[in-house]
N, C-alpha and C positions, 0 to 999 in steps of 0.2 A: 469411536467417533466417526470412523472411516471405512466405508465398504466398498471396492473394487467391483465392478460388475462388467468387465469386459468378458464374462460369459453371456455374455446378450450378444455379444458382437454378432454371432454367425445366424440369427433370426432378425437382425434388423433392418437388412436389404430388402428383406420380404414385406416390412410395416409400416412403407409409405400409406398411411390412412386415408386420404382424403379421396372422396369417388371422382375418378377419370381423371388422377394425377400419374405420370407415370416417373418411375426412379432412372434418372440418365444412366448412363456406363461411367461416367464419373462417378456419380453418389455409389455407383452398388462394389464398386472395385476399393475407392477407398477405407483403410480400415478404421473403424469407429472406435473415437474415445470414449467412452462413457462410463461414469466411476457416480457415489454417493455419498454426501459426508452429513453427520448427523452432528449438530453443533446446540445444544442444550435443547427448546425448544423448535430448534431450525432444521428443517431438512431439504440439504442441497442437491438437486441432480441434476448433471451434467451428461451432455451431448454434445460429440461434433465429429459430422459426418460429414464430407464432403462440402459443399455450401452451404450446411446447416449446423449451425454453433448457438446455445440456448444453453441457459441454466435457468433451472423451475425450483422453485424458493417458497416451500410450505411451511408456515410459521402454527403451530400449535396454543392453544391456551385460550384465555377469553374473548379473544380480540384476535379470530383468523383472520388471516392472510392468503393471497394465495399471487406469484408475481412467477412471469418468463422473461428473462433478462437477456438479449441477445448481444454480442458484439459489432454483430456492423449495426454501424451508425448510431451507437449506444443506445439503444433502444429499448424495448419493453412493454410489457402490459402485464395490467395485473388488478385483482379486485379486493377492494377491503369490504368487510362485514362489518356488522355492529356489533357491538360487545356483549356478551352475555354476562349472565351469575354460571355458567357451565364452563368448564374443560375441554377443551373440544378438540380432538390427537387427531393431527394428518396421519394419514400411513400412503404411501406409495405401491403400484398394485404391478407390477410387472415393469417393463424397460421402458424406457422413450421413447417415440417413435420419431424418428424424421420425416415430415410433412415439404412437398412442395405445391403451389398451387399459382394460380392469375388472379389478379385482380379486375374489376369489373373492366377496365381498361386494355385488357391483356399483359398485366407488367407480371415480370415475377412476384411470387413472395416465397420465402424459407421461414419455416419455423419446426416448432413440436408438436406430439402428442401426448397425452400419458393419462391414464384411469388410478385415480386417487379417490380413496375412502375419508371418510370424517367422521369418527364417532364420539358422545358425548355432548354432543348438539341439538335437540329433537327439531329445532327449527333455525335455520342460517337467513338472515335479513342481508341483501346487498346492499351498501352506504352506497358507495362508488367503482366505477372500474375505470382505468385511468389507461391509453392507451398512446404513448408518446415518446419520448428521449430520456432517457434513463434518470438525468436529472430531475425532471416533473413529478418522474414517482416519487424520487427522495425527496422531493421538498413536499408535498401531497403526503407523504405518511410522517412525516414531522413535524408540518404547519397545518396541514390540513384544509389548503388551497391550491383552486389552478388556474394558470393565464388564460385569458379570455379565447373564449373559440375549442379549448381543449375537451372541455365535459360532453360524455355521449349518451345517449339515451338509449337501452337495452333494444333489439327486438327481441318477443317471445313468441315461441309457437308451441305448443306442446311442452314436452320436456326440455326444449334446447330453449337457449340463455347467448344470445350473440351480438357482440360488441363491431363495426365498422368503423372505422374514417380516413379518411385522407390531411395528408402530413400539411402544414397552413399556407406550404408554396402550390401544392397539389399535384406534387410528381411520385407521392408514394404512400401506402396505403398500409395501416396496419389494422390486424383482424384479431379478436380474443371470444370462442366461444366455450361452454358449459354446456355439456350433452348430460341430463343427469337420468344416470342408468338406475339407481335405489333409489327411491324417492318421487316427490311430487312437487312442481312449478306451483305458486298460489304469490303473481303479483312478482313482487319483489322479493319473494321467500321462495327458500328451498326446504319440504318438509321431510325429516327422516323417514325410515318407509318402517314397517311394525318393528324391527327389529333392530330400531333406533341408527340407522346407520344411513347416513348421503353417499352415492358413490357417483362418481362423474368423470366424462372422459371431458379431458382440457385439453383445449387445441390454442395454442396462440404464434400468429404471423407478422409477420416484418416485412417489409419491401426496399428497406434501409441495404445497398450493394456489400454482398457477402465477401470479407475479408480473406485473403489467402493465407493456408494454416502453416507453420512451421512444427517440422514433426521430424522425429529418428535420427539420423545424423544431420540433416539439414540444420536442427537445433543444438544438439549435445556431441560431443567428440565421442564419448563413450553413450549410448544409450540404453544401456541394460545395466549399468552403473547405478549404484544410489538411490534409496528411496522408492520405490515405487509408485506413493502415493504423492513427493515431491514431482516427480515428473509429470504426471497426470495432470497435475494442479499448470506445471509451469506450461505443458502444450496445450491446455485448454488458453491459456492467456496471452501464448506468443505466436505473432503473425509478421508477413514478409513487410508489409505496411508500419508494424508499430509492435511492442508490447502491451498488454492491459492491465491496469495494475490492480484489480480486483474485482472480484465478481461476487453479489452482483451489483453493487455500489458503484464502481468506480470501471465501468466496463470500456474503457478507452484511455487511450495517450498522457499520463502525468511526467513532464519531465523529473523532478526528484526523482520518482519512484523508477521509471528505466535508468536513470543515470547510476541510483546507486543498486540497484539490482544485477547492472552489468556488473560492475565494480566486483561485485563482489564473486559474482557466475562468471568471472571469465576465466578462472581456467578448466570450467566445464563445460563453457558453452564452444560450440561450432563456429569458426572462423565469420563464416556467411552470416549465421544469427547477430553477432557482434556488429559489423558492418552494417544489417539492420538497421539495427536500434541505433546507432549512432548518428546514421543517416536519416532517421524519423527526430531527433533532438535538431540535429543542424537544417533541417528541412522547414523546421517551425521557430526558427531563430527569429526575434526581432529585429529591424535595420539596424540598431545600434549593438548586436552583440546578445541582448538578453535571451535565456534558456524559457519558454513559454511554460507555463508549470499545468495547463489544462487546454485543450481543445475543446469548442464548441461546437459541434455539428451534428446532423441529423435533425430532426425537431428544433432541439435549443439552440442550433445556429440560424435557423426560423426565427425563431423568437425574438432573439437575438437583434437580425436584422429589421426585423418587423420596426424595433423601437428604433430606428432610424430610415422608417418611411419606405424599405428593400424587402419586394416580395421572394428572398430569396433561400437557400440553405445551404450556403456559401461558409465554408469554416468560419470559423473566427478565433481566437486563441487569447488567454489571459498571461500577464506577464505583471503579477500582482507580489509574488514571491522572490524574495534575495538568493535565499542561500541555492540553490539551484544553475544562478549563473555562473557558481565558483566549485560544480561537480563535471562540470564535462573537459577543465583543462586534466585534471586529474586521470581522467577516463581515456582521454583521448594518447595522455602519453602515455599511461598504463599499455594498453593497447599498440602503438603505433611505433614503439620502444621495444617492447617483447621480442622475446627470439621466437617467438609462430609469426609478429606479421612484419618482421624489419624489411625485408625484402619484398614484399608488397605492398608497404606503407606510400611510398610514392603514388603509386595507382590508384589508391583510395584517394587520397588528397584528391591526384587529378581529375578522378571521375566526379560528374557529376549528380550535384543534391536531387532528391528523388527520381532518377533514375533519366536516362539517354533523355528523353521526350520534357523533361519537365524546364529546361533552357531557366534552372535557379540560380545557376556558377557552380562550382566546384564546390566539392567538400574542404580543402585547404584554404579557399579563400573565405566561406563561413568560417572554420574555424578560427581564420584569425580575423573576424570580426567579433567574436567573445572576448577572445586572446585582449583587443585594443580594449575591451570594456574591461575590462580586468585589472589589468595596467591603469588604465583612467579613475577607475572609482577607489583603486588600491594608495594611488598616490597621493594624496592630502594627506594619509595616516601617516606614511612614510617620510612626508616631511615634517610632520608636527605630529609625535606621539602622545595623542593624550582622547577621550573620550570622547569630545565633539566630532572626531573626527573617524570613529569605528563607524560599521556598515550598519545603518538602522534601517527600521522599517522604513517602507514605503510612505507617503504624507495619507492619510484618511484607511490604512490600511491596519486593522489591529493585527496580521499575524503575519510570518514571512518565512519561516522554515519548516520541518515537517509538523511541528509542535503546533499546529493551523486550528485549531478550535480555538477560539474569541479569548478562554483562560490558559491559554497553553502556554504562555510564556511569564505567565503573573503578572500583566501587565507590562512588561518591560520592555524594552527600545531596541534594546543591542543583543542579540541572539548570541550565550554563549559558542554556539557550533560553527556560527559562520565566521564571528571574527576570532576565537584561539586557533580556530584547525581548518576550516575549508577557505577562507581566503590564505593563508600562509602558502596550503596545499597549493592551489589555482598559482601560486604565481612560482613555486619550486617548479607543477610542471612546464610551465609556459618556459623557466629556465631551462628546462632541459628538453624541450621541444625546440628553443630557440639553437642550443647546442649545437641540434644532428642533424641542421643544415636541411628539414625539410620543410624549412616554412617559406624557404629564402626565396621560391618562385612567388612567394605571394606578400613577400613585404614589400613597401617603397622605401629605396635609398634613407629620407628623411625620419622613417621609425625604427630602422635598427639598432638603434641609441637607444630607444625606449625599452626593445623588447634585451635588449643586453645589459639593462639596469634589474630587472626582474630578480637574479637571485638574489641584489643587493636587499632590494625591497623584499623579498621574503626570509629575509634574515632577521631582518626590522620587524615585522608584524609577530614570527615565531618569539622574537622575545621582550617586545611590549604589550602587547596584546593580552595575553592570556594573565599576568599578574594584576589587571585590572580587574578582572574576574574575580579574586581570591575574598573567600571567606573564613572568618577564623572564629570559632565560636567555645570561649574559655571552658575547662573542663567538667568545672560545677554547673553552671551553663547549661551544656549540653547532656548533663546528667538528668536534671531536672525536666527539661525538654524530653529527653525519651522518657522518663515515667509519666509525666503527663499526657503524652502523646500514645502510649502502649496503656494505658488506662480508658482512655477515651474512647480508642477506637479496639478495644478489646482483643489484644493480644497481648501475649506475653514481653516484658520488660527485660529479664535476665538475660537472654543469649546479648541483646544488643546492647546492654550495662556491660556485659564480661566483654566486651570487643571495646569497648570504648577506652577499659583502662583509664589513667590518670594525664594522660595526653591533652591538650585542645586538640578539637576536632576542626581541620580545614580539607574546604572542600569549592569545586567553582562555583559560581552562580549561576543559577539557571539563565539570569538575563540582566543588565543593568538598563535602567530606569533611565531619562534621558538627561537627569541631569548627574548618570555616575552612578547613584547608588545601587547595588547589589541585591536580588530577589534571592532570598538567601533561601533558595530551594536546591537539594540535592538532587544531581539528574542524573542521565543514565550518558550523556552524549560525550564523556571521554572518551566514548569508544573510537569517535572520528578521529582525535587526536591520535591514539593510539595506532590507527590505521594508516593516516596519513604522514604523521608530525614524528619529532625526535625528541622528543623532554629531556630535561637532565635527569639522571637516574634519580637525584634526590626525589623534581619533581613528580617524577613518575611512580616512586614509589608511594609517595603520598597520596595522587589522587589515583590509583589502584584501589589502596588499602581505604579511603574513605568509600566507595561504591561496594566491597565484596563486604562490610559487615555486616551483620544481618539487620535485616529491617525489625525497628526504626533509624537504627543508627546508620543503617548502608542501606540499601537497595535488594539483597539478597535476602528470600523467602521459598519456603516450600511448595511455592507456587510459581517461581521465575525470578527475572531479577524486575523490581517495576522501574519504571522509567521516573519518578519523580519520589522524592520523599520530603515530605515538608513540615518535620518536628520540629526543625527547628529557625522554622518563618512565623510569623504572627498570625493568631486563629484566625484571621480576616483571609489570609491566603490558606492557610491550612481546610479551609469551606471549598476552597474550588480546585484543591487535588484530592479528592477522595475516591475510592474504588468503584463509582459509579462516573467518573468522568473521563470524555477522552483520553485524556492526557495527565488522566491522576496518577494515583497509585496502582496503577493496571500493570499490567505485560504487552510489551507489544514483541512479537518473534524475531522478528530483525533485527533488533535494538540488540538482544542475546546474541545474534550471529556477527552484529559488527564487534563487540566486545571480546565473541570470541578468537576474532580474524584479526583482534587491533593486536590483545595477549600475543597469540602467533607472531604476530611480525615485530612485536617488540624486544621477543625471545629470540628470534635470529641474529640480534644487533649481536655484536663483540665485546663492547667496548662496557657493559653493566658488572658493576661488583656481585661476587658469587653470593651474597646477601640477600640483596634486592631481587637477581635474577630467582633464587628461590622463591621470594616469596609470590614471583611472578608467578613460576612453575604452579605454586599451592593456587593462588589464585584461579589458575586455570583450571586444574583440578573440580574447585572446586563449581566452578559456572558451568561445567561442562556434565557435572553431576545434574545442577538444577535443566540443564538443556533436556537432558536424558529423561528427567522425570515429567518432565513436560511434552515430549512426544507426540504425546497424542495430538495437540495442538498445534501442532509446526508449522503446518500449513495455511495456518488463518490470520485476519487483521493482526487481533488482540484477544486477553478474554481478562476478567479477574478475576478476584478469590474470596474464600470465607474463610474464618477463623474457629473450629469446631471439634470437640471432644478433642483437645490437645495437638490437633494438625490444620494445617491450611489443605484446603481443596479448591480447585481449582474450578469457577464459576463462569459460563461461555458468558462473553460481553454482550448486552441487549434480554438475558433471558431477567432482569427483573425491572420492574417497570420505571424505579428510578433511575436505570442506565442512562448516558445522554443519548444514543443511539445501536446501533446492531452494527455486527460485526461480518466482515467479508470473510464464508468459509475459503474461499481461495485467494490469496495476497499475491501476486508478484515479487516482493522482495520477502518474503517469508521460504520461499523455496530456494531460497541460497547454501542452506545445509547439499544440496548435491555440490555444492566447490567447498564447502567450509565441514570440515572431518573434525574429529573428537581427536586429539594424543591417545597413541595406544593401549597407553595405561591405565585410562580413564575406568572405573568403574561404574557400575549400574545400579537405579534409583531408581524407584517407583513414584510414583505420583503423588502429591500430599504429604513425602518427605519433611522430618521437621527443617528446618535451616540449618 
């Protein structure tokens, strides 16, 4: 899936392309990342050199593609074609080239180069080329519109094919041209040349200010540790400004996604990296505490502003998501606790939020502007336990924690994740950040009452909360439900009958509905709990043992573990988790590495009968098999699977047309396997293993 091509490194300083650009002493000294990952129909290639960071994103099949996705300023450009009745296979023709150049203005721009073939096409129709904020693409190749002012009209001259504009405040310029070397211009067509084949060199520019890279020990304490194609993925994504939580989707600032990405990379990331990313979360704090879960900038914070009358492209950031507000007290004591940073914990608090120049207040006084929302929105439950009073969505907002496509929670109100496990979390650490006496410069006399009630109240939540959640589904019941459900969707019924045994089957809800009731979907987000929380061995041992059976009856398949199983919900929700949905029956990578990180640190406790703890042990065992078999994929969104000649195979997410969308060959939190290790014992599994 994955090819490494840092054997380009040492010709790349040479293949600034563009005539009478010259390469600085910066561009030609630093050493260039550039690797390739091949993701069903998709082929990702990646560059960053110096001030030039781009991924070039060839989509094969009836319906090319062709997109360069930059990080600063989340940016992009890229063209779609028309559809054909042909096949029509990118191939990549040598390395990327790092391009700098001016804009008619004299402004910088950075971007790529690269000479790609197309065969199986005898004639390529341009639809659209879209040159804009990375956002515009994604909604442009999903809806298949764009904001007023964006659409550009080709020039053509000969063979060359070249896109201009300027960004809608007019301070930056992006460029996308097609030089086609095999082949013939005719209009809006590209014509194969006798031997059926397009070849074209693709240039696309940004003017969007180039991010500063984190790289080698800057990033990682050990850097020649782990993974090789995790690291690549993760220094393509992490910068002194921010991390990016995927490319080329998501090529900017998501708080979830850094918060739990630290979480879990920290004890592989670099002191400095950490501090980071902590200080890009608390940089973009709301006034009352909230964690912003996206940034707007570049074009779409244009746009943005536009609709409030501002010709500007001035940030702007969304604060539309819950559970994110109750992952940075976690993080921050994680962190700020540890024996790497006890002793410099004070000096981060004191310095301050983005850096000397930026006059935002301190780090310790953002944090505990979270801290007070935390406490504030935790309290109501704490004095009145009952279900009016758990963390719901937002008013007019259908979704609130990672689970964010429209059906990801089955409609429901109350996000298992946030209130069993990540609010408990948020306020144990707030108790033990209140503890170590390093908040005390930054509370007022009158809230230390507040913040010294905290472990009360997270003792309260840890054990009201979660038994709201509980689902019990009698054992004929749930017999029935996996045969219909393994009949339907055309897999085998046996393994996950012989797990089920003569038991009722209980397991949590994916979500209650907001007047209580239970979305009686099986999910994958015990893993939080496990990570963060302390069950009772009983209950731990139950909802362990309900996720590792094999699907349908658990979660666990020859293709991963999927995030949702819903045999035993009503077919009305069983339509909107199937292997074509975001948030159905798929694989998402992370979800595997918190489960396996929760397993680990549930196993360290003391205090579990030698029972349960075995059957932890097995359990891990055995998730760490399906991790193993899965490999190849480690690095991406998500992907799903088929069911065929007696195995699952594992299907990249986006290669069939009923997908709801394509998947990030590069994830931010999918490269957490460099902190999260397999038990020694574990043995090895290929791919398409049965369950």
């Amino acid at each position: 899936m994955r090819n490494g091509i840092s054997s380009w490194a040492g010709p790349l300083a040479a293949l600034f392309c563009l005539a009478g650009t010259v390469p600085t002493a910066a561009a030609t000294t630093t050493h260039p990342l550039a690797f390739v990952v091949h993701q069903g129909r998709f082929l990702n290639a990646f560059l960053r050199q110096g001030p030039v960071a781009g991924d070039l994103v060839l989509r094969s099949g009836p319906d090319p593609r062709l997109i360069i996705a930059f990080p600063a300023g989340d940016s992009g450009v890229g063209v779609w074609f028309e559809p054909q009745a042909h096949w029509a296979s990118w191939h990549l023709l040598g390395p990327l080239r790092p391009v700098r150049a001016k804009d008619g203005h004299g402004r910088p721009l950075y971007g790529l180069s690269a000479e790609v073939q197309l065969s199986g096409a005898p004639v390529l129709r341009i639809r659209q080329a879209v040159l804009s904020s990375i956002r515009v693409l994604r909604d442009y190749g999903s809806l298949g519109r764009l904001p007023p002012g964006i659409a550009t009209a080709p020039a053509v001259a000969g063979r060359r094919i070249a896109w201009s504009r300027e960004r809608l405040d007019g301070q930056v310029s992006y460029r996308l041209t097609l030089q086609v070397l095999h082949g013939r211009v005719r209009g809006n067509r590209i014509l194969a040349d006798h031997a059926g084949v397009i070849r074209l060199r693709v240039t696309g520019l940004t003017g969007e200010p180039p991010l500063r890279p984190l790289a080698g020990r800057q990033l990682l304490r050990h850097p020649a540790a782990g993974s090789i194609a995790a690291r690549e993925t993760l220094t393509f994504l992490a910068y002194r400004e921010k991390f990016l939580a995927g490319s080329w989707r998501f090529d900017t600032y998501f708080g979830r996604d850094t918060l739990m990405s630290v979480r879990l990379l920290m004890p592989a990331l670099a002191a400095g990296a950490i501090d980071d990313a902590l200080d890009s979360v608390l940089e973009r704090l709301s006034a009352d505490g909230q964690v912003a879960h996206e940034e707007d900038i570049g074009e779409e914070a244009a746009l943005e502003n536009l609709k409030h009358g501002v010709r500007s492209a001035a940030p702007t950031y969304t604060y539309l998501m819950i559970d994110e507000n109750y992952m940075l007290a976690p993080d921050a004591a994680a962190w700020l606790l540890s024996p790497r940073e006890r002793t410099r914990a004070a000096a981060f608090l004191a310095a301050p939020v983005g850096g000397p120049q930026a006059r935002r207040g301190s780090h310790g006084a953002a944090l505990v502007r979270n801290l007070r929302f935390v406490l504030q929105s935790a309290t109501p439950f704490a004095r009145a336990p009952s279900v009016a009073h758990l963390i719901g969505l937002k008013p007019g907002v259908p979704v609130g924690d990672w689970r964010d496509s429209n059906t990801g929670l089955g409609g429901g109100h109350y996000p298992y994740d946030v209130n069993a496990a990540l609010v408990p979390a948020a306020l144990e650490a707030t108790a033990r950040l209140y503890a170590s006496g390093l908040l005390d410069p930054y509370l007022t006399a009158s809230e230390r009452a507040r913040f010294a009630a905290a472990a009360r109240l997270a003792r309260i939540w840890s054990r009201r909360a979660p038994p709201l959640f509980r689902v019990t589904v009698p054992n004929a019941a749930a017999v029935q439900d996996v045969r219909h459900y393994s009949a339907a969707d055309g897999i085998p019924a046996q393994p996950a009958l012989q797990a089920l045994g003569r038991a009722a089957v209980t397991f949590p809800a994916l979500s209650l509905s907001r007047a209580g009731r239970p979305i009686p979907v099986l999910q994958s987000d015990i893993g939080y709990l496990l990570l963060f929380g302390k069950p009772a061995a009983g209950d731990l041992d139950r909802l362990v043992a309900a996720v590792m059976r094999p699907f349908p009856a658990g979660l666990i398949t020859g293709a991963g573990l999927v995030v949702a199983d819903p045999a035993f919900a009503p077919q009305s929700l069983q339509r909107e988790f199937t292997r074509h949905a975001y948030h159905g029956t798929v694989v998402w990578s992370w979800q595997q590495a918190l489960l396996a990180a929760g397993l680990a640190r549930q196993l360290r406790r003391t205090d579990l009968p030698p029972a349960v703890r075995a059957r932890l042990r097995a359990a891990e065992h055995t998730l760490w098999r399906v991790i193993d078999a899965t490999r190849s994929m480690a690095n991406t969104e998500l992907w799903s699977w088929d069911y065929r000649a007696g195995r699952y195979h594992i299907r990249p997410f986006g290669s069939a047309s009923s997908d709801a969308s394509e998947a990030d060959a590069a994830q931010l939190w999918s490269t957490v396997y460099l902190a999260i290790r397999p038990p020694r014992n574990v043995g090895h599994a290929r791919a398409g293993a049965r369950p």
